[in-house]
N, C-alpha and C positions, 0 to 999 in steps of 0.2 A: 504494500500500500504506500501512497506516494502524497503528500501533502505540501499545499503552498498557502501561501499568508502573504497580505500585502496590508499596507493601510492606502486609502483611495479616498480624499474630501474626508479624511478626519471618520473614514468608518472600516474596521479591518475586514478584508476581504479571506475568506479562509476557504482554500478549498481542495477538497479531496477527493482521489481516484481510485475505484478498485475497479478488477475484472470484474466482469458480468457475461449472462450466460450468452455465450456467440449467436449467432443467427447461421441458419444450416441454407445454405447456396447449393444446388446442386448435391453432389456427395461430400465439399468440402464442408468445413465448422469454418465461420470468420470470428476472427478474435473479437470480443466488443469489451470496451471499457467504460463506465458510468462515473461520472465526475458531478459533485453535489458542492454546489457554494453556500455559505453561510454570510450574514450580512450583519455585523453589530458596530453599533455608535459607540467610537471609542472616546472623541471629545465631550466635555461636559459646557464645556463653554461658548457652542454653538448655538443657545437658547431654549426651545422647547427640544424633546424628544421626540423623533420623527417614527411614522410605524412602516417598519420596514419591510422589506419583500420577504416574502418563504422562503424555504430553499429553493436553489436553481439547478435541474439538473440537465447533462449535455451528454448523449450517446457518442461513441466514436471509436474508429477500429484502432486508435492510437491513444496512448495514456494523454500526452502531450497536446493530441487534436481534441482531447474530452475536456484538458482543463483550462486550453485557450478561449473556445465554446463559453464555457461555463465563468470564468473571470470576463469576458467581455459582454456578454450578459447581466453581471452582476455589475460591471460600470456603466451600462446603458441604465440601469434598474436606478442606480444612484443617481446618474445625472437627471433622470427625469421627477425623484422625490421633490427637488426644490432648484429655481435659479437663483440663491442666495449664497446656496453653498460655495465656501471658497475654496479654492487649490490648493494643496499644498507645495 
């Protein structure tokens, strides 16, 4: 299992990958892996508490393609809670 973190607008981005069950093509198996983001307000100093998205999750036959999916996602999810938020 494969796990990445970021902070993104003051909210840490977490997210993690495991295999999931493949999808059967023909006679082959294709590998699939399922990547799930999590989304929490690390600053306090932002003003009110914003409610933020569920998990996000992103299929992909690549750990790497499941978790790019899934953090860009999760920063599409953030830019669209508020246009106040600032950059870091």
């Amino acid at each position: 299992m494969s796990q990445n973190n970021a902070i993104y607008k003051g909210f840490r981005v977490s997210a993690r990958v495991r295999h999931a069950p493949g999808a059967v093509l023909g006679s082959d198996l294709v590998p699939r892996f399922l990547a799930t983001v999590t989304i929490t307000q690390v600053s306090t100093g932002m003003g009110s508490r914003r409610r933020l998205p569920p998990m996000i999750q992103h299929f992909a036959s690549a750990p790497h393609a499941a978790i790019a999916l899934a953090l860009s996602s999760a920063r599409d999810a953030i830019d669209g809670m508020s246009t106040s938020v600032k950059a870091r």
